[in-house]
N, CA, C and O of each residue as an XYZ file, in Angstrom:
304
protein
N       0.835     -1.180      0.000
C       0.000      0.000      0.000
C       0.882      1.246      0.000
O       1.722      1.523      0.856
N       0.649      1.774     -0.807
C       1.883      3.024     -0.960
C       0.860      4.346      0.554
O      -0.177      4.405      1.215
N       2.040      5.036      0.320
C       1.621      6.164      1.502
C       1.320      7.415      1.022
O       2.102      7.809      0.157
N       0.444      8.146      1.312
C       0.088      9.195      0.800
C       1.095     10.183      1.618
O       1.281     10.250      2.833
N       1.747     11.005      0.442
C       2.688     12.458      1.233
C       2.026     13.636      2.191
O       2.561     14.419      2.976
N       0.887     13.475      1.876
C      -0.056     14.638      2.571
C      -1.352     14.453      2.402
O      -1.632     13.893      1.341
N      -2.530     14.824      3.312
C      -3.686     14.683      3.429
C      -4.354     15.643      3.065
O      -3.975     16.814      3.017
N      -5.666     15.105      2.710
C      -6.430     16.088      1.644
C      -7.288     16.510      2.268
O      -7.659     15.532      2.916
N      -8.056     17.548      2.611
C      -8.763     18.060      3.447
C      -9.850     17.925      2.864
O     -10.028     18.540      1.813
N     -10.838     17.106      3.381
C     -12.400     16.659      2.535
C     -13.672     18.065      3.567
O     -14.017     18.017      4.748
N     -13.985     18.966      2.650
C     -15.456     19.469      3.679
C     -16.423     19.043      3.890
O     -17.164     19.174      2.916
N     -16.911     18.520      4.766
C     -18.173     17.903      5.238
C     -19.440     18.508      5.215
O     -19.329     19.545      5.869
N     -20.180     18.432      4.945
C     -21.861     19.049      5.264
C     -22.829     18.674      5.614
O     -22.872     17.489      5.281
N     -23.723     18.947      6.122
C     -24.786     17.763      6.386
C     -25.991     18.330      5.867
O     -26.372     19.497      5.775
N     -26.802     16.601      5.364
C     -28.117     17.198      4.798
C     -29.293     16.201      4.721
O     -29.254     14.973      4.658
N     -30.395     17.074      4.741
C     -31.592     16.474      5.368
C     -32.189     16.331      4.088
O     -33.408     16.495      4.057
N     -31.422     15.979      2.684
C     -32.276     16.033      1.633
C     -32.214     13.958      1.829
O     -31.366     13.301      2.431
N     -33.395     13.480      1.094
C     -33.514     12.261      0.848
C     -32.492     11.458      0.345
O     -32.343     11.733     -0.845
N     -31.776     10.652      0.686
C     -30.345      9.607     -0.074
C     -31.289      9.109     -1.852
O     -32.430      8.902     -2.266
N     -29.911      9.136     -2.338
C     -30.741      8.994     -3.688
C     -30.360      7.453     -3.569
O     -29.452      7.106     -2.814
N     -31.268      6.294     -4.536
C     -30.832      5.349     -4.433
C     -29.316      4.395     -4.757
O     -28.913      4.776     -5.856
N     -28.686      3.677     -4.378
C     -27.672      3.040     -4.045
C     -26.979      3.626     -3.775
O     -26.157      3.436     -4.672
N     -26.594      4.276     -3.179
C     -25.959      5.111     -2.175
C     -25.273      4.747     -1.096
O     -25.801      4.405     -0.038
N     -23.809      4.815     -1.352
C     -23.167      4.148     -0.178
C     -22.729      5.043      0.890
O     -21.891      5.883      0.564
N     -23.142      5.028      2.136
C     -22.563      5.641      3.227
C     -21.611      5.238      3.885
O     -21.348      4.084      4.222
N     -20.910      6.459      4.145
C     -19.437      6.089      4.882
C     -19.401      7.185      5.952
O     -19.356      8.403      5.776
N     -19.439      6.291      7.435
C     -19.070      7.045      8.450
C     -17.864      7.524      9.149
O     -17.271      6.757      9.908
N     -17.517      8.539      8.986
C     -16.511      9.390      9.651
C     -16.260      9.964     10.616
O     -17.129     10.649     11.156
N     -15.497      9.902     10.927
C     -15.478     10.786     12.748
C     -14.249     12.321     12.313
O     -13.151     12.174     11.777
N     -14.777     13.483     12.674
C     -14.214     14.571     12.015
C     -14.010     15.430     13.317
O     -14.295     15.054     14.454
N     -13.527     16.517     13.004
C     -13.040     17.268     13.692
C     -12.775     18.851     13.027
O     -12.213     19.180     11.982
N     -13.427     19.667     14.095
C     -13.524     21.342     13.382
C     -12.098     22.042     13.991
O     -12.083     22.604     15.086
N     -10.833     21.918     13.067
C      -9.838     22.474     13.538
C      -9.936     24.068     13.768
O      -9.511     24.595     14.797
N     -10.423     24.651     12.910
C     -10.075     26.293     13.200
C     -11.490     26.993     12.088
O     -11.955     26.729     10.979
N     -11.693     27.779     12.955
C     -12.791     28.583     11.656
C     -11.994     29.598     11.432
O     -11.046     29.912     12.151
N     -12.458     30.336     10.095
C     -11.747     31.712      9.983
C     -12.318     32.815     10.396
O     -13.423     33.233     10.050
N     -11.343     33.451     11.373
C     -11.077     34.632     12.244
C     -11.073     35.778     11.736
O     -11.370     35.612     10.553
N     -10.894     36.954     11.956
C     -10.605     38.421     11.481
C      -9.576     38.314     11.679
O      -9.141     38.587     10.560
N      -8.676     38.100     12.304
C      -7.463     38.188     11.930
C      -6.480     37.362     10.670
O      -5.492     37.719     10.029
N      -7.211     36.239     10.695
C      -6.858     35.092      9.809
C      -7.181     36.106      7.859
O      -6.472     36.018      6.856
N      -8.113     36.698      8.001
C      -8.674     37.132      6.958
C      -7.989     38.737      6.604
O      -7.880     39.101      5.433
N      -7.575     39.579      7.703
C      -6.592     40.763      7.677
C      -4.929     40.382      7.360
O      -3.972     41.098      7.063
N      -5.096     38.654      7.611
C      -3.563     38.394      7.421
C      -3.821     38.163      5.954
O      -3.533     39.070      5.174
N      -4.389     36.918      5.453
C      -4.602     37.086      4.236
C      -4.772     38.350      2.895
O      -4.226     38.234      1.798
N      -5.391     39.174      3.189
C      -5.575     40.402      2.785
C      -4.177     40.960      2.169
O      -3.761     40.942      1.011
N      -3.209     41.809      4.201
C      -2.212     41.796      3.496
C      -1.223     40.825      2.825
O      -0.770     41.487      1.891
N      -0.798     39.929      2.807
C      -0.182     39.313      2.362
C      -0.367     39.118      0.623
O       0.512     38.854     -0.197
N      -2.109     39.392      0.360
C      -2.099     39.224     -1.026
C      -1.613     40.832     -1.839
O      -1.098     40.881     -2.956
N      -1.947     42.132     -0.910
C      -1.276     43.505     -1.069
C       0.135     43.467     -1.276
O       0.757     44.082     -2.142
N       0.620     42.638     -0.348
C       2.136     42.643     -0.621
C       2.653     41.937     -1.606
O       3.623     42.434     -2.177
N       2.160     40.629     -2.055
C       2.472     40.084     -3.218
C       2.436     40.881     -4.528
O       3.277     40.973     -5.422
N       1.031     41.515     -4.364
C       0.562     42.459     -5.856
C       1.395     43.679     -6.125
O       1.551     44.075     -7.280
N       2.053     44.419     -4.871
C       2.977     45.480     -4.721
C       4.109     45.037     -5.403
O       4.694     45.670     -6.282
N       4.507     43.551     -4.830
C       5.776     43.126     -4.910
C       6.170     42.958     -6.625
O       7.100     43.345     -7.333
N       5.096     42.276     -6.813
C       5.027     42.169     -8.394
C       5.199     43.234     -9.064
O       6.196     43.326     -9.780
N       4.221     44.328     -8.979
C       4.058     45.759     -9.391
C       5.268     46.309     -9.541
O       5.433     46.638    -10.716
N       6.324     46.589     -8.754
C       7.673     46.822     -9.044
C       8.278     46.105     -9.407
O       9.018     46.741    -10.157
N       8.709     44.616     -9.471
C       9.351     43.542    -10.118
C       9.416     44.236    -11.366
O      10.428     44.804    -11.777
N       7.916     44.161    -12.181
C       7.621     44.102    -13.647
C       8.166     45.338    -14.235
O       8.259     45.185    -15.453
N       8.377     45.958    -14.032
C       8.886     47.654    -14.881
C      10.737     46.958    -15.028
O      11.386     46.792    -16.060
N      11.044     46.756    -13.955
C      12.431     46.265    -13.781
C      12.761     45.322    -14.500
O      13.876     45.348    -15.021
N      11.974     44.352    -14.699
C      12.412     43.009    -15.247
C      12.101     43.407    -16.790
O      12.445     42.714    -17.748
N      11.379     44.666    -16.877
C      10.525     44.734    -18.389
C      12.366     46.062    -18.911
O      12.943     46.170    -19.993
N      12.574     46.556    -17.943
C      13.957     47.264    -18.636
C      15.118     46.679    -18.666
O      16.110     46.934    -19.350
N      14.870     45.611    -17.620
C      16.409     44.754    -17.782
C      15.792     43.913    -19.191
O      16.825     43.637    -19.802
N      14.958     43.531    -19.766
C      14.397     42.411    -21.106
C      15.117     43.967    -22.230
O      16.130     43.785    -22.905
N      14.662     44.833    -22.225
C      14.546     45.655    -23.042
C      16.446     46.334    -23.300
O      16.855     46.613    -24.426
N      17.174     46.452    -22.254
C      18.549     46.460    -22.157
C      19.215     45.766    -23.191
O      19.941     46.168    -24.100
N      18.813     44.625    -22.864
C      19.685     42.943    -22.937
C      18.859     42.628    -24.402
O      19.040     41.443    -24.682
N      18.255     43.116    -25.131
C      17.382     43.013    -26.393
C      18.609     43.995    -27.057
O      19.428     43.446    -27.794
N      18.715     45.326    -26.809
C      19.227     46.597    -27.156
C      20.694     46.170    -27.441
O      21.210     46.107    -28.557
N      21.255     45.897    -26.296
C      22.853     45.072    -26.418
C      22.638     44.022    -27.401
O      23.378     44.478    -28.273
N      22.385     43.442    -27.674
C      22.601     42.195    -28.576
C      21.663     42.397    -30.207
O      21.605     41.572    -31.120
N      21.078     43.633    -30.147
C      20.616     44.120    -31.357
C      21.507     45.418    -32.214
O      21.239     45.978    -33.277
N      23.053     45.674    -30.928
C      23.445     46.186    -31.240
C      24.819     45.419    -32.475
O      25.176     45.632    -33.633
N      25.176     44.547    -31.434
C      25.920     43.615    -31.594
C      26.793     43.382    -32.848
O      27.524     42.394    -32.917
């Protein structure tokens, strides 16, 4: 039986609609690790600001160092 590297996080729900027929049930025993917080969601936030910033200046830079290194070798 090979081993799985990491576990997959299945969401659970529950529901009072009718089982459709053949329908196999499988009982689980689960557990509510963490809901999301305001803080959990202000961290997220910034972190996606800082990525988009981060990028935002990358690209001008990386777009004059492409444009340099085009220039040099078109001089050539």
């Amino acid at each position: 039986m090979a081993s799985m590297s990491r576990m997959q996080t299945t969401r659970l729900r529950e529901s009072h609609a009718p089982l459709p027929r053949r329908t196999k049930i499988v009982d689980a025993e689960y557990q509510v690790i963490a809901r999301p917080t305001a803080w959990r969601r202000v961290l997220a936030a910034l972190t996606a600001i800082f990525w988009a910033a981060a990028i935002g200046f990358a690209v001008p830079q990386i777009w004059n160092a492409a444009v340099q290194i085009g220039a040099f070798f078109a001089e050539g």
